[in-house]
Backbone of each chain as ProteinMPNN parsed JSONL, in Angstrom:
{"seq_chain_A": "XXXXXXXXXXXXXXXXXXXXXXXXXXXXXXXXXXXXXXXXXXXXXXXXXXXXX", "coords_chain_A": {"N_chain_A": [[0.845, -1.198, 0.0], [0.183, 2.139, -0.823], [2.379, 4.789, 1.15], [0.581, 7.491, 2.407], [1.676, 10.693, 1.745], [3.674, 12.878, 4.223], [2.772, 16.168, 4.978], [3.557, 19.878, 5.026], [2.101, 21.108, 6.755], [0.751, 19.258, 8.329], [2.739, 18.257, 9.537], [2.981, 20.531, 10.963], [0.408, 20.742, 12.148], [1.076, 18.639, 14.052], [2.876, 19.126, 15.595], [2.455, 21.867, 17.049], [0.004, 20.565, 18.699], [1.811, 18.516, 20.344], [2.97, 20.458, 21.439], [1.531, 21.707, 22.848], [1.157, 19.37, 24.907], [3.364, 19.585, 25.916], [3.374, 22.013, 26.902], [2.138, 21.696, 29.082], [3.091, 19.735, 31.082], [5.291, 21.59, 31.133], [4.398, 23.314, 33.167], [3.726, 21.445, 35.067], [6.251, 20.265, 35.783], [7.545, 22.705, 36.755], [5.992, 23.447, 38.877], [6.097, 21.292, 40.483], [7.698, 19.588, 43.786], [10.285, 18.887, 43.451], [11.435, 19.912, 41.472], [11.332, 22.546, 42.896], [13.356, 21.961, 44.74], [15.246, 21.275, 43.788], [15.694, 23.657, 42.205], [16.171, 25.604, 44.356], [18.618, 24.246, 45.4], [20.479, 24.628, 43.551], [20.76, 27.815, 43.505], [21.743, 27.891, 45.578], [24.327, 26.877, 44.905], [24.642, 24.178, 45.623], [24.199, 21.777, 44.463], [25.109, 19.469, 42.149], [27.161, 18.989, 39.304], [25.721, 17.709, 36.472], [27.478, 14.664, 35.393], [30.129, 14.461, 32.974], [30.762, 13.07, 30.077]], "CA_chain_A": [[0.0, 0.0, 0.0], [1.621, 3.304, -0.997], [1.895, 5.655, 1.854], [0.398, 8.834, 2.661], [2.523, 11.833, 2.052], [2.961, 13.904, 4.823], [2.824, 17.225, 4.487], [4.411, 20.695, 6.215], [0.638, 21.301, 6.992], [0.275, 17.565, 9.174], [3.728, 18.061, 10.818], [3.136, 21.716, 11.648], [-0.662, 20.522, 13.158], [1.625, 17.747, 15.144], [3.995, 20.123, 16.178], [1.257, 22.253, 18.016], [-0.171, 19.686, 19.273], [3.077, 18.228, 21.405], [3.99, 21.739, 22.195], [0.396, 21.604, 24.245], [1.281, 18.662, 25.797], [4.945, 20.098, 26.504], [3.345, 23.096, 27.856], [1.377, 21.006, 30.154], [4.796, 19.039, 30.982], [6.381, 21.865, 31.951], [3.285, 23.36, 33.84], [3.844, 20.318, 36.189], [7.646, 20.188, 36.24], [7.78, 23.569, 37.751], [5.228, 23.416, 40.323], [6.938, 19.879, 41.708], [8.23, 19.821, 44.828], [11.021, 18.001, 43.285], [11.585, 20.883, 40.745], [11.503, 23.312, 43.882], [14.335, 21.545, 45.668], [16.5, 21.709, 42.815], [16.141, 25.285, 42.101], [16.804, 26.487, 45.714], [19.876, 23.918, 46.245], [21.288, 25.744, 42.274], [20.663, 29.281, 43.566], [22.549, 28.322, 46.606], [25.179, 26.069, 44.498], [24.763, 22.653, 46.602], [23.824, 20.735, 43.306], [26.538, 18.496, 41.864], [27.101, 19.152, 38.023], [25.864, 16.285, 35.529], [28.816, 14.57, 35.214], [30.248, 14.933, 31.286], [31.266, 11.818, 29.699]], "C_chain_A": [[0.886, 1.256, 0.0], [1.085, 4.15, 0.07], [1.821, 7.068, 1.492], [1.751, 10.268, 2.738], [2.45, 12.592, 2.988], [3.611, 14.96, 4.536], [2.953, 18.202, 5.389], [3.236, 20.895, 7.067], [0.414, 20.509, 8.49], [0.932, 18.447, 10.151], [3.643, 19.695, 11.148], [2.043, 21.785, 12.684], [0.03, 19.467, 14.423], [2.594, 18.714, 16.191], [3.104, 21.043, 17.334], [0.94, 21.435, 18.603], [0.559, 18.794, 20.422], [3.215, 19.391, 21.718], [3.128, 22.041, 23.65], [0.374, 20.958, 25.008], [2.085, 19.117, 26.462], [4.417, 21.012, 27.483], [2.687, 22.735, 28.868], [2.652, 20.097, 31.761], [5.332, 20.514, 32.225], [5.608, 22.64, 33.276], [3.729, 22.682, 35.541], [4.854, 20.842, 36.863], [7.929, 21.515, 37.279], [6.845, 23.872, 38.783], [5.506, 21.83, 40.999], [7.623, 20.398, 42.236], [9.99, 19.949, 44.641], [12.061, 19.417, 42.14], [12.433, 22.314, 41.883], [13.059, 23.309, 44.371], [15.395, 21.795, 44.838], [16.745, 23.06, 42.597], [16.53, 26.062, 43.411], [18.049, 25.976, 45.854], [20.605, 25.178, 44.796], [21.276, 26.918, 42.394], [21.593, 28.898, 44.569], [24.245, 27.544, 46.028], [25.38, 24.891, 45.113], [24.705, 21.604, 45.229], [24.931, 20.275, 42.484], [26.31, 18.753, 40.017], [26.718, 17.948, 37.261], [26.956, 16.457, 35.059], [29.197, 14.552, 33.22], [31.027, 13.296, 31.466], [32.628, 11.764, 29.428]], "O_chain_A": [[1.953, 1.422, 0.591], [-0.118, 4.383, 0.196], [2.517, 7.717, 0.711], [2.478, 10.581, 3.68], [1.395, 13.222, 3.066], [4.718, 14.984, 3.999], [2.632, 17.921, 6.544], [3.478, 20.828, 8.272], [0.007, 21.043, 9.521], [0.447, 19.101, 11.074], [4.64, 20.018, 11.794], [2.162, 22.416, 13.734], [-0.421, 19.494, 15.568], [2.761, 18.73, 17.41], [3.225, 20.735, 18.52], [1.775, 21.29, 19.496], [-0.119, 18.392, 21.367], [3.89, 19.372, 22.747], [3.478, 22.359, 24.786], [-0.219, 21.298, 26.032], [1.851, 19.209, 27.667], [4.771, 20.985, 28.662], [2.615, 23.594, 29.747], [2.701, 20.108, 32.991], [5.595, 20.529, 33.427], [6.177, 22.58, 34.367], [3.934, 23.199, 36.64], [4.847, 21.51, 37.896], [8.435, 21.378, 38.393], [7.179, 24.738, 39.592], [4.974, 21.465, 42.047], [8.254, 21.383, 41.852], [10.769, 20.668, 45.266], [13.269, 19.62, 42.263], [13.54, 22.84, 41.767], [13.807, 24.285, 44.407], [16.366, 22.477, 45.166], [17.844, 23.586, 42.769], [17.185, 27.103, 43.365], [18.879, 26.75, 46.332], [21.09, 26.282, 45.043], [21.781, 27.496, 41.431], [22.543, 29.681, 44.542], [25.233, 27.696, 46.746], [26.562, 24.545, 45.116], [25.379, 20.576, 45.289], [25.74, 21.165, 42.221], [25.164, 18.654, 39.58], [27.507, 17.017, 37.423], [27.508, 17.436, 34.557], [28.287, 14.652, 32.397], [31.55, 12.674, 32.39], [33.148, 10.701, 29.09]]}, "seq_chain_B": "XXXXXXXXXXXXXXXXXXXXXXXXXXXXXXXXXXXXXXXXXXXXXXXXXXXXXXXXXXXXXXXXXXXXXXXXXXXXXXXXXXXXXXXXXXXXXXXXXXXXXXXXXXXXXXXXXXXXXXXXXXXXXXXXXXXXXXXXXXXXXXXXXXXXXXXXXXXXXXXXX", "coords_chain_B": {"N_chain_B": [[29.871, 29.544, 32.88], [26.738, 28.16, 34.184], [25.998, 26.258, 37.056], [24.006, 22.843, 36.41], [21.202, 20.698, 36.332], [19.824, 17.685, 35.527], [16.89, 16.817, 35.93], [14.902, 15.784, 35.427], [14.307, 13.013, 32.649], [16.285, 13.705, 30.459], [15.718, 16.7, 30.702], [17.187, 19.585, 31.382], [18.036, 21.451, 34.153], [18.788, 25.558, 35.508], [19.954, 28.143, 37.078], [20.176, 31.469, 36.609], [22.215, 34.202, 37.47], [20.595, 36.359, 37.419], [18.414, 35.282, 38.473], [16.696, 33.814, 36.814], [15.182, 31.32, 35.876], [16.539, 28.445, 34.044], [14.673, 25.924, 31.74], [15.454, 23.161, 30.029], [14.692, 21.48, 27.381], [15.396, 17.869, 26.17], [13.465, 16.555, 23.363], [11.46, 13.88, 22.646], [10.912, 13.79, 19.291], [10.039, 11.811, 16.819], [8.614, 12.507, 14.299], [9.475, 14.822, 13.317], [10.233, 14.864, 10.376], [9.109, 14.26, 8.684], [8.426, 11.035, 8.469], [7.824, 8.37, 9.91], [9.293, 6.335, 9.753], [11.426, 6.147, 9.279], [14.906, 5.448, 9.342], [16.109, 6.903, 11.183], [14.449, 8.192, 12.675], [13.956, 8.13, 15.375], [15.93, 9.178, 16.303], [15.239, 11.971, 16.413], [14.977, 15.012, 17.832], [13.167, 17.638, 19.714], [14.518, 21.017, 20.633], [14.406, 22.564, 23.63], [13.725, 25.449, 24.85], [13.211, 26.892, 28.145], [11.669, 29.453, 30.135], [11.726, 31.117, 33.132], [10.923, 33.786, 35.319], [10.925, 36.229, 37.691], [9.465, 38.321, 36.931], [7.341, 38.524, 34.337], [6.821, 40.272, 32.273], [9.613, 42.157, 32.113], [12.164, 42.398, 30.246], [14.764, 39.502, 29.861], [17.674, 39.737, 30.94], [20.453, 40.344, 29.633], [23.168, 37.639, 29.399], [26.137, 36.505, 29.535], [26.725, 33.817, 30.594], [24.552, 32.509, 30.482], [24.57, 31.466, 27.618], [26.48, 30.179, 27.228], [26.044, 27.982, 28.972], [23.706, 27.081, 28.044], [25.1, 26.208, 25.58], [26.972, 23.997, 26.564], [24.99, 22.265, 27.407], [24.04, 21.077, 25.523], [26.534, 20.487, 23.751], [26.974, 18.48, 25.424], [24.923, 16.7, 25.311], [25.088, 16.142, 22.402], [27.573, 14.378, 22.94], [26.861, 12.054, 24.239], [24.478, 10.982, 22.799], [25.417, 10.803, 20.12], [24.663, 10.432, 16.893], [22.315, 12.103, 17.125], [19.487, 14.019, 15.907], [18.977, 17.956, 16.42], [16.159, 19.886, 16.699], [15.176, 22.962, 16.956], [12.725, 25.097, 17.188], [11.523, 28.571, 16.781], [9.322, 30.119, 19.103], [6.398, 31.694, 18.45], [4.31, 32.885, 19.569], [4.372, 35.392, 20.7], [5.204, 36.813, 19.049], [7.885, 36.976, 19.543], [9.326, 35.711, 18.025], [11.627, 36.092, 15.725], [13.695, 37.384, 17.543], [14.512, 35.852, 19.356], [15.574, 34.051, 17.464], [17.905, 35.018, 16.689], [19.2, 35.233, 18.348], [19.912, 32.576, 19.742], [21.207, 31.874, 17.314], [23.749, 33.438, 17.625], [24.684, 32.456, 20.125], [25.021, 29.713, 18.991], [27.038, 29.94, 17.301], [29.259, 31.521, 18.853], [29.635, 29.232, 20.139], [30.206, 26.89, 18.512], [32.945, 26.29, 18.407], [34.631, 24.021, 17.908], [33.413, 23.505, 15.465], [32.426, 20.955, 15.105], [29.393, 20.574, 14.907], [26.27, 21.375, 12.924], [24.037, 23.562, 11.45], [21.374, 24.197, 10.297], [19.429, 26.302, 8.52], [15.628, 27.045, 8.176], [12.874, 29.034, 7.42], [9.649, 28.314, 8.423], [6.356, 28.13, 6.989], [2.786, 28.363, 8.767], [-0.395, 27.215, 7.387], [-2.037, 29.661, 8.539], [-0.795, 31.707, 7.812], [1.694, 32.163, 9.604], [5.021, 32.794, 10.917], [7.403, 30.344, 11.737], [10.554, 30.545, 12.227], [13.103, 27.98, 12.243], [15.74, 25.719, 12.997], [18.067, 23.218, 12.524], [19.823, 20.905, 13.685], [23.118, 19.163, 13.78], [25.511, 16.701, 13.746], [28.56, 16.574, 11.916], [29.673, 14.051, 10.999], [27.477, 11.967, 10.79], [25.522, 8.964, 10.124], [23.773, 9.369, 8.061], [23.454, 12.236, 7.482], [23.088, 13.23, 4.928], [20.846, 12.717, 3.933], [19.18, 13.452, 5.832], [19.455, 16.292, 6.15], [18.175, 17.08, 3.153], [15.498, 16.254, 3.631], [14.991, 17.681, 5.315], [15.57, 20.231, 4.006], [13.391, 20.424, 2.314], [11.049, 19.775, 3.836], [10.112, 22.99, 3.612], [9.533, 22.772, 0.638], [6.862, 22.249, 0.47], [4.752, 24.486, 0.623], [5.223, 25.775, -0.773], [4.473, 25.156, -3.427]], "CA_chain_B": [[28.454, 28.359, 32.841], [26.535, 27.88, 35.445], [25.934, 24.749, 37.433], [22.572, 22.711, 35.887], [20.852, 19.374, 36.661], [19.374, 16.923, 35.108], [15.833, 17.206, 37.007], [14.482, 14.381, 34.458], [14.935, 12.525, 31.373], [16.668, 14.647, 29.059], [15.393, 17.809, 30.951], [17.929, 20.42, 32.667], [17.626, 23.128, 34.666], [19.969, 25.907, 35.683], [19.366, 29.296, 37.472], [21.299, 32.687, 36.24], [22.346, 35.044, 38.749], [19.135, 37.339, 37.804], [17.223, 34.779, 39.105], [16.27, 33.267, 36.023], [15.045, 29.559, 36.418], [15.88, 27.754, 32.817], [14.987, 24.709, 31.536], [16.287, 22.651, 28.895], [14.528, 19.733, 26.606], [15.051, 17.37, 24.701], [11.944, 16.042, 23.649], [11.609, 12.941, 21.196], [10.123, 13.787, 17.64], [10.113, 10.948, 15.471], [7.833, 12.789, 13.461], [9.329, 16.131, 12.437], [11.136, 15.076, 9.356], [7.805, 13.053, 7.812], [8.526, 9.573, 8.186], [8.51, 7.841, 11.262], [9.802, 4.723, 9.741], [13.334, 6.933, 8.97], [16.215, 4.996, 10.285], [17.284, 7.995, 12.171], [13.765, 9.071, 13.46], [13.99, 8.048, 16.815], [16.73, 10.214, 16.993], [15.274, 13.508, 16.466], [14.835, 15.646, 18.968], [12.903, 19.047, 19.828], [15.2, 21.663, 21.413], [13.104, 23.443, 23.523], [14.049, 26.529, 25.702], [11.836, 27.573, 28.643], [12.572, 30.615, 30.845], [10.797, 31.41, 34.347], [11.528, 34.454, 36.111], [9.785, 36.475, 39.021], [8.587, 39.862, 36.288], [7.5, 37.823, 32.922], [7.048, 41.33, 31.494], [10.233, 42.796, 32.211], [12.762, 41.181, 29.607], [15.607, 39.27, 30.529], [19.055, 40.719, 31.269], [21.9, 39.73, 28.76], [24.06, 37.512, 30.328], [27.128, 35.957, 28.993], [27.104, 32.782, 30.7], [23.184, 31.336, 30.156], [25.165, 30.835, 26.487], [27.749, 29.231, 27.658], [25.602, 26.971, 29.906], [22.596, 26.123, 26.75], [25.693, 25.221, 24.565], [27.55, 23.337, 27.211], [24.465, 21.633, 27.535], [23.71, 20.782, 23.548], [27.64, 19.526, 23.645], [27.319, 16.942, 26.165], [23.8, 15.922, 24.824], [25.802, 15.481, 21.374], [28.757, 13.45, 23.93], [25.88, 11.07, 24.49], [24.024, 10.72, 21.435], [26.275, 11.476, 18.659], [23.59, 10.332, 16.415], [21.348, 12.714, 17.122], [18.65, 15.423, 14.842], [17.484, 18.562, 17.264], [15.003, 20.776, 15.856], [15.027, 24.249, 17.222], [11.785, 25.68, 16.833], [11.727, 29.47, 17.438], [8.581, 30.095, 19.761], [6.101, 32.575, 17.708], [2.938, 32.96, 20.627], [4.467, 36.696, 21.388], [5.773, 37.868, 18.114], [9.472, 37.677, 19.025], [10.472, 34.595, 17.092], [13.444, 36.13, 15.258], [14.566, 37.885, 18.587], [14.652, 34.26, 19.83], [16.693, 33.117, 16.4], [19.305, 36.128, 16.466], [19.911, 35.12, 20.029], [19.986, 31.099, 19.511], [22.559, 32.101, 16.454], [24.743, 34.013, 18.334], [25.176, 31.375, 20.672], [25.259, 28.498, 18.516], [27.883, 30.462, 16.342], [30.04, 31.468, 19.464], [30.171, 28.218, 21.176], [30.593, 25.599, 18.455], [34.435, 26.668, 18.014], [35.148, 23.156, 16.978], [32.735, 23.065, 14.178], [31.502, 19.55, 14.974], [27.738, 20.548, 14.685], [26.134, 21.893, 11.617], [23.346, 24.133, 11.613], [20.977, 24.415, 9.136], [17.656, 26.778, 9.114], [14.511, 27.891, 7.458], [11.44, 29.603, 7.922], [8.21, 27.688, 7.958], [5.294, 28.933, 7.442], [1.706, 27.495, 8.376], [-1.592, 27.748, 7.001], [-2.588, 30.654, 8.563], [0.615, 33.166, 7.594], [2.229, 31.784, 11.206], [5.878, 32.048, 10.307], [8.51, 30.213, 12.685], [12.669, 29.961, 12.252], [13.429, 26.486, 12.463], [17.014, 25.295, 12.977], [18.079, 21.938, 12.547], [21.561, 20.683, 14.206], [23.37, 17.766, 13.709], [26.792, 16.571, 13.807], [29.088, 16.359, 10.124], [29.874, 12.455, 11.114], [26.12, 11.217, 11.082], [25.269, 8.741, 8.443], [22.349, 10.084, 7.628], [23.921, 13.521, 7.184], [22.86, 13.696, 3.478], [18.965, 12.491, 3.793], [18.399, 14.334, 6.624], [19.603, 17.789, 5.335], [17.472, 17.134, 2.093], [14.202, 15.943, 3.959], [14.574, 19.2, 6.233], [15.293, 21.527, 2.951], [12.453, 19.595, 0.996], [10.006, 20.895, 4.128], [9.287, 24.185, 2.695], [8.655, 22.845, -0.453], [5.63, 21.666, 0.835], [3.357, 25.364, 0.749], [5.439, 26.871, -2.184], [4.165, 24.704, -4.311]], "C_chain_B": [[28.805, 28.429, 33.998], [25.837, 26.395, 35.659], [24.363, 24.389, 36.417], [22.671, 20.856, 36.288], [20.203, 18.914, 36.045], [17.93, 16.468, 35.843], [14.713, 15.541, 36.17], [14.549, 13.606, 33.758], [15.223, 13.452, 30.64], [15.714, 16.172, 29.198], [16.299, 18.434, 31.798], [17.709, 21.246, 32.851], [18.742, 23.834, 35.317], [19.534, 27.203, 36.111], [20.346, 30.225, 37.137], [21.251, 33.273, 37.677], [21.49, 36.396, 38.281], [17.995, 36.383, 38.227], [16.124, 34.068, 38.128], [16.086, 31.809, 35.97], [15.051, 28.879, 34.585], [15.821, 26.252, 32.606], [14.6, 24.118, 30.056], [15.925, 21.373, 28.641], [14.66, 19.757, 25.83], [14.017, 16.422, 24.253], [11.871, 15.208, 22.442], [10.251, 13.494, 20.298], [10.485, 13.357, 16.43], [9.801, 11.501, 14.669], [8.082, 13.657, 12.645], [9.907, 16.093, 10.872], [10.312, 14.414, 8.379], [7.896, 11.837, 7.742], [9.0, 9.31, 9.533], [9.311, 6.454, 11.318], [11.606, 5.172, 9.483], [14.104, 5.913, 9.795], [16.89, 5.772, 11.21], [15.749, 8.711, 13.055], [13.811, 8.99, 15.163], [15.111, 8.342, 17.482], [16.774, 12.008, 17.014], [14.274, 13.951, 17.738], [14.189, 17.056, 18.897], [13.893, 19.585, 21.004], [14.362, 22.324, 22.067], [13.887, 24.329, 25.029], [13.107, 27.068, 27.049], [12.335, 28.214, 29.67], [11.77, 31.003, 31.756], [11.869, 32.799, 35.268], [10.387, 35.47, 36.733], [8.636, 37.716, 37.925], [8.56, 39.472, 34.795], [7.895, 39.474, 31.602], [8.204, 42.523, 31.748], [11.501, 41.563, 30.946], [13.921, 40.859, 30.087], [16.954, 39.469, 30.173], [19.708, 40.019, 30.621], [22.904, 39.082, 29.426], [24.602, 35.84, 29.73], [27.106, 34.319, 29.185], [25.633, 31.848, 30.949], [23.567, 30.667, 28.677], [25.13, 29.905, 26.586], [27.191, 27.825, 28.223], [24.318, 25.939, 28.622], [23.831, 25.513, 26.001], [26.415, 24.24, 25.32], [26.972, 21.66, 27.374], [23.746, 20.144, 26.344], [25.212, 19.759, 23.531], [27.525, 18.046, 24.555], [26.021, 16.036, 26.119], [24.913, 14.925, 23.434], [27.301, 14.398, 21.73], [28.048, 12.38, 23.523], [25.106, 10.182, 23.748], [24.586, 11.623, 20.436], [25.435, 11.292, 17.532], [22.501, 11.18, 16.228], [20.739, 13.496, 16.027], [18.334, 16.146, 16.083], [17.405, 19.443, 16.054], [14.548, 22.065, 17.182], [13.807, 25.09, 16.85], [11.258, 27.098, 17.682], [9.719, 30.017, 17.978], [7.754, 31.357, 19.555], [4.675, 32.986, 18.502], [3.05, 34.517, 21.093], [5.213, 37.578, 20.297], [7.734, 38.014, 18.114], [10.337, 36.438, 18.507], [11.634, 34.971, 17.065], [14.122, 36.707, 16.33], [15.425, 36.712, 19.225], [16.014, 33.588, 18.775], [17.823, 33.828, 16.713], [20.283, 35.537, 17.862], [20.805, 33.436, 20.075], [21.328, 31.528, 18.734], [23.44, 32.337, 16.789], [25.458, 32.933, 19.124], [25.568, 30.147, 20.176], [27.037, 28.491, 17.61], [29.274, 30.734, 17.681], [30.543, 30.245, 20.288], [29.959, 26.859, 20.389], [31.901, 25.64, 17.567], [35.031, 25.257, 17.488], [34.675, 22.717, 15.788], [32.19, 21.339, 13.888], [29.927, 19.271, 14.653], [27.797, 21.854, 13.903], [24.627, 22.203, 11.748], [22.487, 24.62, 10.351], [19.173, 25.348, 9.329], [17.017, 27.018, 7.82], [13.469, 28.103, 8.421], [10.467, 28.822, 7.376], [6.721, 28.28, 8.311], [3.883, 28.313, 7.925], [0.372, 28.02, 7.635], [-2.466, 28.979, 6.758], [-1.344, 32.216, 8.771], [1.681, 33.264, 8.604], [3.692, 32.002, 10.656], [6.906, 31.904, 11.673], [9.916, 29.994, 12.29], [12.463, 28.476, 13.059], [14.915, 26.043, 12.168], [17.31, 23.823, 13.162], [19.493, 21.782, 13.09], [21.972, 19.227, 14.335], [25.059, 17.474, 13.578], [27.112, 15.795, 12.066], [28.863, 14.793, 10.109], [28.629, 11.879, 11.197], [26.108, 10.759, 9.833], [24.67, 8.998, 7.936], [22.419, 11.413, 6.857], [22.827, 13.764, 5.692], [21.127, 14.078, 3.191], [18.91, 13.418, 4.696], [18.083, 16.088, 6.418], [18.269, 17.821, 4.23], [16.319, 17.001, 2.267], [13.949, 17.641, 5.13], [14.356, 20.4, 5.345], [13.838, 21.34, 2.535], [10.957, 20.135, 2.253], [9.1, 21.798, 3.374], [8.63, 24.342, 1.406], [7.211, 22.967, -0.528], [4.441, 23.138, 0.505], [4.447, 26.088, -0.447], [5.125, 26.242, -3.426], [2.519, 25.061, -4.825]], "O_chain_B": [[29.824, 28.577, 34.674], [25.33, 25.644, 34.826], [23.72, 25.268, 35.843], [23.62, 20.088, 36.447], [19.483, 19.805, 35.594], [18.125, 15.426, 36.468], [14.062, 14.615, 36.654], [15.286, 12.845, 34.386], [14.315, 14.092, 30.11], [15.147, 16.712, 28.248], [16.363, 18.007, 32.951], [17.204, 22.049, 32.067], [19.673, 23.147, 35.737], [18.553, 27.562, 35.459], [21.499, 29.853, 37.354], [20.563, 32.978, 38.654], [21.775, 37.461, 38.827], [16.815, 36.728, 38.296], [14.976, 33.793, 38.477], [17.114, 31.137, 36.047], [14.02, 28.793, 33.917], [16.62, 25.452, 33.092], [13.754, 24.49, 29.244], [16.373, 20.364, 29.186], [14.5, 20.544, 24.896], [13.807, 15.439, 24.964], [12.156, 15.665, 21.336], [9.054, 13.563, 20.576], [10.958, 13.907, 15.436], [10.581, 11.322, 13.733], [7.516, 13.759, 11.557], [10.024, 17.131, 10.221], [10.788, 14.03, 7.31], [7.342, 11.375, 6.744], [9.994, 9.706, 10.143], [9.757, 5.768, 12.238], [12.635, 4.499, 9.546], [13.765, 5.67, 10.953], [17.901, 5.506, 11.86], [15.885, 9.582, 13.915], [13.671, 9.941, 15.932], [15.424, 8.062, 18.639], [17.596, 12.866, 17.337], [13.302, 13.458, 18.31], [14.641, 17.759, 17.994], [14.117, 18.955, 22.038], [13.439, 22.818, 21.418], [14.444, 23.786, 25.983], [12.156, 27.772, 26.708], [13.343, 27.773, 30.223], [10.73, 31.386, 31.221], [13.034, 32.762, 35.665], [9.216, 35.504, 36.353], [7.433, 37.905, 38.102], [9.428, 39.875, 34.021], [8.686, 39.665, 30.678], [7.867, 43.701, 31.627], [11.551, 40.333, 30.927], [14.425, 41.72, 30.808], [17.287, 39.334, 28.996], [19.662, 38.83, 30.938], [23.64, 39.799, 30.104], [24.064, 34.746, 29.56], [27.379, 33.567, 28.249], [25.617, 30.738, 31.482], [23.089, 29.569, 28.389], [24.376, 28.967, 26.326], [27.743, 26.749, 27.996], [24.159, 24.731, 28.442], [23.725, 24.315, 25.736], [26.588, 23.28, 24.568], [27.547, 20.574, 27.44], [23.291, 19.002, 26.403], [25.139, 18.544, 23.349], [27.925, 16.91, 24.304], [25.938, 14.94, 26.674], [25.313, 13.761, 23.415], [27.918, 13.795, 20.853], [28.436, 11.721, 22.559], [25.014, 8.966, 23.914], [24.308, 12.767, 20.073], [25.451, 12.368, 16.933], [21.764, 11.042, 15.252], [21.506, 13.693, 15.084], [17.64, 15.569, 16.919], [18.063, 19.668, 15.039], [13.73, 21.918, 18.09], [14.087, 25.932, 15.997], [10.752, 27.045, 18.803], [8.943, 30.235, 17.048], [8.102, 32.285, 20.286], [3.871, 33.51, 17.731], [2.125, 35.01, 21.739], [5.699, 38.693, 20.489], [8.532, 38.606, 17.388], [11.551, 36.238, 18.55], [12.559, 34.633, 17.804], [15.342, 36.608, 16.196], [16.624, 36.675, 19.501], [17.004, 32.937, 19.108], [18.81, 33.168, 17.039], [21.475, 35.476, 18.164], [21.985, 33.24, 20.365], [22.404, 31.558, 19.332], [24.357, 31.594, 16.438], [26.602, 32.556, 18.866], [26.39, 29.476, 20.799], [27.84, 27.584, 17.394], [30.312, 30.114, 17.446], [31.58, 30.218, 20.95], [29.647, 25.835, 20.998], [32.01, 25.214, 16.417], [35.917, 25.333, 16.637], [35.192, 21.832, 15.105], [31.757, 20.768, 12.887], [29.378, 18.228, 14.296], [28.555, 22.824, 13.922], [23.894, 21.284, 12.113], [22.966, 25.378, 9.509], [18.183, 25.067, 10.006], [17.554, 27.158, 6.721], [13.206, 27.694, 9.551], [10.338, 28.605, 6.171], [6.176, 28.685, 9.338], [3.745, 27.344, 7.179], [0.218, 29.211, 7.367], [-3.155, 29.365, 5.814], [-1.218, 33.193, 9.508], [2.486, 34.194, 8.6], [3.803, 31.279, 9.666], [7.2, 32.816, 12.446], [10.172, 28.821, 12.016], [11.877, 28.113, 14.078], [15.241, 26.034, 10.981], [16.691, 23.251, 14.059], [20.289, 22.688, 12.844], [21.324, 18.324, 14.863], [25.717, 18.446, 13.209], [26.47, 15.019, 11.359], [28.031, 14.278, 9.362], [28.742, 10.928, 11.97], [26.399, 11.347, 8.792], [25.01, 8.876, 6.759], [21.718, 11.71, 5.89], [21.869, 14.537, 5.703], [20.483, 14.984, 2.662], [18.478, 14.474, 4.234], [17.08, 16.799, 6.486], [17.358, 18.603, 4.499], [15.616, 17.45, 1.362], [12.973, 18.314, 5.462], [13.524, 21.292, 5.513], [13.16, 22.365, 2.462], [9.987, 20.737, 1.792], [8.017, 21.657, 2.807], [7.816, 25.16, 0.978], [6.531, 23.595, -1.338], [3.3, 22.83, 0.158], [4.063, 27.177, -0.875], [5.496, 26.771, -4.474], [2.075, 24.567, -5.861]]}, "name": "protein", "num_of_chains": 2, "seq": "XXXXXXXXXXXXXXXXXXXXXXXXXXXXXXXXXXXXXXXXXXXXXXXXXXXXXXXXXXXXXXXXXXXXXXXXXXXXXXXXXXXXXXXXXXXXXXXXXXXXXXXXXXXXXXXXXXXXXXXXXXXXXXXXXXXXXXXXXXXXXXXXXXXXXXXXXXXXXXXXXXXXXXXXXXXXXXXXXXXXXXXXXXXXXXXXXXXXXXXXXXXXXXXXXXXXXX"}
């Protein structure tokens, strides 16, 4: 079966579409507690750098 | 650069000294290049920028080392997955897209002094006259290099036709 072309149209309606989820996403992420804790220890510098490969 | 953490999967965060809270994804999108069956889709990525600070409508203060810290952050993504596609999509909900690109550029241009990642943009437009800067980044050594470039140019064909 030959597929469907997609088109800038689709992936620009998909694209919206995840960005609403994202913005939901990040919504969350910064009202977690977990979020919180991290940004107070990085203002005070307690937070350990991800290490680099 | 300033310190930053890894707060999730492939999300970091990092605070400036104005008190700026940013954070930094990478967000899987098989999809953006039209084919999810691509051999390389499940390595593209949305770049995505997001910026919290106490006075949204005051804009935020120029400062040398939030660069330093987004490209620091882009390099040791590309450490990790050398493989990778991101997709930079400049954020058009307030009108200052290209303020957003000029800025992205700057940085991308000052801090990839070894020329290992390759930067490629256009403007896309949608339906309703929307237009966003879209940057694509990818490292020279990808096998893909060739298709992927040509499926990202080949985009825009799509509404000038």
């Amino acid at each position: 079966m030959k597929k469907k072309k997609v088109t800038l149209a689709d992936i620009i309606k998909r694209w919206k579409h995840e960005r609403e989820k994202h913005n939901k996403d990040y919504a969350r992420l910064v009202g977690s507690a977990e979020y919180k804790i991290v940004i107070e220890n990085l203002k005070q510098e307690k937070t350990t750098n991800v290490p680099v490969l | 650069m300033y310190q930053y953490y890894e707060v999730e999967h492939l999300t970091f965060v990092f605070v400036t000294k104005n008190q700026v809270e940013y954070s930094i994804y990478f967000k899987s999108s098989p999809y953006f290049l039209g084919d999810e069956s691509l051999p390389y889709a499940s390595f593209i990525y949305e770049f995505i920028i997001e910026s919290k600070h106490l006075d949204d409508k005051v804009l935020i203060p120029l400062d040398k080392r939030t660069g330093e810290t987004i490209a620091s952050i882009l390099a040791n993504f590309y450490l990790k997955f050398d493989h990778s596609v991101t997709i930079y999509i400049c954020d058009s909900s307030d009108n200052r897209q290209l303020a957003r690109k000029l800025k992205f550029d700057h940085w991308f241009i000052d801090y990839n002094s070894d020329k290992s990642l390759v930067k490629i943009s256009e403007e896309l437009i949608d339906s309703d006259g929307v237009s966003y800067p879209v940057s694509l980044i990818v490292k020279y050594n990808n096998p893909y290099f060739l298709d992927i470039v040509d499926r990202f140019r080949n985009l825009k064909e799509d509404y000038t036709k």
